[in-house]
C-alpha positions in Angstrom: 87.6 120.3 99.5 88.9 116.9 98.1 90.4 114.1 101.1 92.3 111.2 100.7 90.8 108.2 100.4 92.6 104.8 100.0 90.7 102.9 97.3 92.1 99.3 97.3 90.2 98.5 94.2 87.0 98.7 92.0 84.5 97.9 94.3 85.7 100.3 96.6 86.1 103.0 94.4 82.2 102.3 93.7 81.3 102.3 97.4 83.3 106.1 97.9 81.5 107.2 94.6 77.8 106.3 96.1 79.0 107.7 99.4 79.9 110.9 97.8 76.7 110.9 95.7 78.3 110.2 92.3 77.7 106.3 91.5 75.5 107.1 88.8 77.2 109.4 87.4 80.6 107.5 87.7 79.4 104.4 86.2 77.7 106.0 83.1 80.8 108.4 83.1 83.1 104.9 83.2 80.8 103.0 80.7 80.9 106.2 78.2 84.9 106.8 78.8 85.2 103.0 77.8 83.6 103.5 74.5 85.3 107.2 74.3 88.9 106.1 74.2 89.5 106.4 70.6 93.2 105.5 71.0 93.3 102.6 73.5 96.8 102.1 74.8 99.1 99.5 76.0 100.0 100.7 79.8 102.6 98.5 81.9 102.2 99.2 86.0 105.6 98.6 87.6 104.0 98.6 91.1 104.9 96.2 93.9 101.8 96.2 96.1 100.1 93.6 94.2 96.4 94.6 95.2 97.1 98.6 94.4 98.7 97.2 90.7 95.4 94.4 90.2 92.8 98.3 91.3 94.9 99.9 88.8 94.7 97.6 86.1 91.2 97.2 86.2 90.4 100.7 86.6 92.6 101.1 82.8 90.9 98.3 81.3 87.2 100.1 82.1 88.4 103.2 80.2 89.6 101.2 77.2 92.8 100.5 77.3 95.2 97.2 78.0 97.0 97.2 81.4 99.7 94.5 82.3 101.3 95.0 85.1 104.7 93.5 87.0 105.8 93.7 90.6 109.4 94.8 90.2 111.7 96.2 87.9 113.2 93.1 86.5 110.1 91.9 85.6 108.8 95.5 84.5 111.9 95.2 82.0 111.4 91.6 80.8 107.8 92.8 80.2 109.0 96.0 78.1 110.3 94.0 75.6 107.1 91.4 74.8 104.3 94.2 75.7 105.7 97.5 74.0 104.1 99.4 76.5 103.1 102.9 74.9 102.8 104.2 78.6 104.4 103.0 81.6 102.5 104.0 85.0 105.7 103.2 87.6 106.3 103.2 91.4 109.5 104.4 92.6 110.1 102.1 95.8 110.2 99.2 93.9 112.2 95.9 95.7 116.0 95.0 94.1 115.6 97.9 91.5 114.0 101.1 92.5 111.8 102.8 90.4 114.7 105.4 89.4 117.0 102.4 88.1 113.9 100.9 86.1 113.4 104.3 84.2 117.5 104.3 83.4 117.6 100.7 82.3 114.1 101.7 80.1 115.4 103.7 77.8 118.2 101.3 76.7 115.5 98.9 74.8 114.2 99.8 71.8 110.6 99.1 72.6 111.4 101.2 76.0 112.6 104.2 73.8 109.3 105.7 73.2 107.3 104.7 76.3 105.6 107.5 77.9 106.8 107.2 81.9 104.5 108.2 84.4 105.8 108.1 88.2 102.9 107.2 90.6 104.8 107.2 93.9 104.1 108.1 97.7 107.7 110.2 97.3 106.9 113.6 96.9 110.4 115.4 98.0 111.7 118.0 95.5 114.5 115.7 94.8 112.9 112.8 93.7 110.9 115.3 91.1 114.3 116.3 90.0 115.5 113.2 89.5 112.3 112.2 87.8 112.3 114.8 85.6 116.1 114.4 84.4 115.1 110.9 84.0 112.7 111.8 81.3 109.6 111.1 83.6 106.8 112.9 82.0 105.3 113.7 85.6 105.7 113.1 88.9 102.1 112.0 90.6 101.6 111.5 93.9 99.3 108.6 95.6 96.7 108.1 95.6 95.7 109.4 91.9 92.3 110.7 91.3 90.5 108.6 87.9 89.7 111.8 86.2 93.5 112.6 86.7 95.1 109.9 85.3 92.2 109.1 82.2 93.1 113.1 81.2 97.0 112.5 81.2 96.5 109.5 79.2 94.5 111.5 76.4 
C-alpha cells in the first residue's frame, strides 16, 4: 500500500526514499535515468506554489531534461512563445487565469500548437477530467505525482 506523502522538494524526496529503504536505489536509479533520457525535453511548469514548481523543476532536470517554470498563466503564455515547450506540466487553480483558460489560450500560438499538456492538479472531480480532456489535456494527474509516474509519461 502506497500513502501520501507531501515532498516539498529534493531533499525531502531523499529523506522519504531512505525512510522507505530505497535511497540507494533511488539515487543510482536518478543518476542512471539522467544519463538514460535519450530525448531530453523542454517542459514548462505553470504552477503557482512557487516551492512545489522550484521541487518539480529540479526533480526534471535530474532525469535529463530542461524545466522552466512560471507562476501563472500570463506568464506561462509569455514563456510559450520564447521556450517552445515540448511538454507543459500545468496546475489548474492558477491566480487571474485558471489552468482551463491557459490550456484554451495555448493552443492559439504556434509554438503552443504541439505542446504535450499534462494537468497536475489537486481537482480530481469528473468534470474537471471532462473538461480537461475536451481541452486536449493528455491526462489528468492528481497531486502529489509519484517520480516513476511522471519520468514514464514523459518517455
Amino acid at each position: 500500500m502506497v500513502s501520501a506523502v507531501a515532498i516539498r522538494d529534493l531533499s525531502d524526496w531523499k529523506e522519504h526514499s531512505r525512510r522507505a529503504g530505497l535511497s540507494q536505489a533511488i539515487t543510482e536509479d536518478r543518476a542512471r535515468a539522467k544519463h538514460r533520457t535519450l530525448d531530453p525535453k523542454r517542459i514548462l511548469i505553470v504552477e503557482d506554489n512557487i516551492d512545489s514548481a522550484r521541487s518539480l523543476a529540479i526533480l526534471l532536470h535530474e532525469m535529463g531534461h530542461r524545466p522552466e517554470y512560471a507562476i501563472n498563466g500570463y506568464a506561462g503564455l509569455a514563456a510559450v512563445k520564447t521556450f517552445k515547450p515540448h511538454v507543459v506540466l500545468l496546475d489548474l487553480g492558477l491566480p487571474g487565469m485558471s489552468g482551463f483558460e491557459f490550456c484554451a489560450h495555448l493552443r492559439r500560438f504556434e509554438e503552443g500548437k504541439a505542446a504535450r499538456v499534462m494537468v497536475v492538479t489537486a481537482y480530481n472531480t469528473p468534470e474537471d477530467r471532462a473538461r480537461s480532456q475536451a481541452l486536449g489535456c493528455e491526462v489528468h494527474l492528481i497531486k502529489p505525482v509519484p517520480p516513476e509516474v511522471l519520468e514514464e509519461l514523459l518517455r
